[in-house]
N, C-alpha and C positions, 0 to 999 in steps of 0.2 A: 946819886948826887951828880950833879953839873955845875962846872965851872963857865960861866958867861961874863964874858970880856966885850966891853963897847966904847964906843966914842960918843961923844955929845951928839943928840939929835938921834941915835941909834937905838932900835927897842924891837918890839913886837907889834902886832896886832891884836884889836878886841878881841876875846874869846873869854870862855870858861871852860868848866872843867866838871862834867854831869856828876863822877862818881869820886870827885879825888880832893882832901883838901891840901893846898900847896905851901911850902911856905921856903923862905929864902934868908938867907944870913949876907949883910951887906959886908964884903970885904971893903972896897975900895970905890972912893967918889962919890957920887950923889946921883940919886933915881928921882924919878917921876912917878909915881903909882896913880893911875886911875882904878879904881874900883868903886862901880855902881854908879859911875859919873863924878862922881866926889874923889879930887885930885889932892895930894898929899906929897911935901918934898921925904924925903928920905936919905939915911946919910950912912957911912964906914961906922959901923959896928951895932948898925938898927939890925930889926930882926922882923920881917914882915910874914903874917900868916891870911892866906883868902881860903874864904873856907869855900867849898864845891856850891856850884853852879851862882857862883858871882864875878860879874863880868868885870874885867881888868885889863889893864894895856899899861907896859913899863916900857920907860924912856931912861936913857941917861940923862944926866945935863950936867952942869959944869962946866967947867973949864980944863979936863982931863980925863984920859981912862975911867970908866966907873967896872967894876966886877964885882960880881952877886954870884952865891954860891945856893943853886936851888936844887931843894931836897924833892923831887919826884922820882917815879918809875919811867922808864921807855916807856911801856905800855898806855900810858894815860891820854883819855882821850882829850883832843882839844875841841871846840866847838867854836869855829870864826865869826864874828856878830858884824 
């Protein structure tokens, strides 16, 4: 498990994930999720699952801190699109 803390505007890049399915428990703030092109807001106490090899990109937004609590391994590979 990882704890990721962000500001508005702050996120990742495209990728998947060949062998792993991921998923995240929203502590605090509000997300942006793209997966598969298809964007979705998300909020403090959602609980997001992408299942392996679907592409995705999260953002905060808001108007404060958002932090997400994602349940992976170190090991897992990322693939950047």
């Amino acid at each position: 498990m990882t704890i990721i803390a962000q500001m508005p505007g702050e996120g990742n890049r495209r990728h998947y994930h060949p062998d792993w399915n991921e998923w995240w428990h929203i502590v605090q703030g509000e997300w942006e999720w793209e997966i598969d092109g298809k964007t979705k807001r998300i909020k403090a106490g959602d609980i997001v699952l992408v299942e392996k090899r679907r592409v995705h990109k999260i953002t905060a937004v808001g108007e404060k801190l958002a932090i997400r609590m994602a349940v992976s391994r170190a090991d897992v590979e990322h693939i950047y699109v």
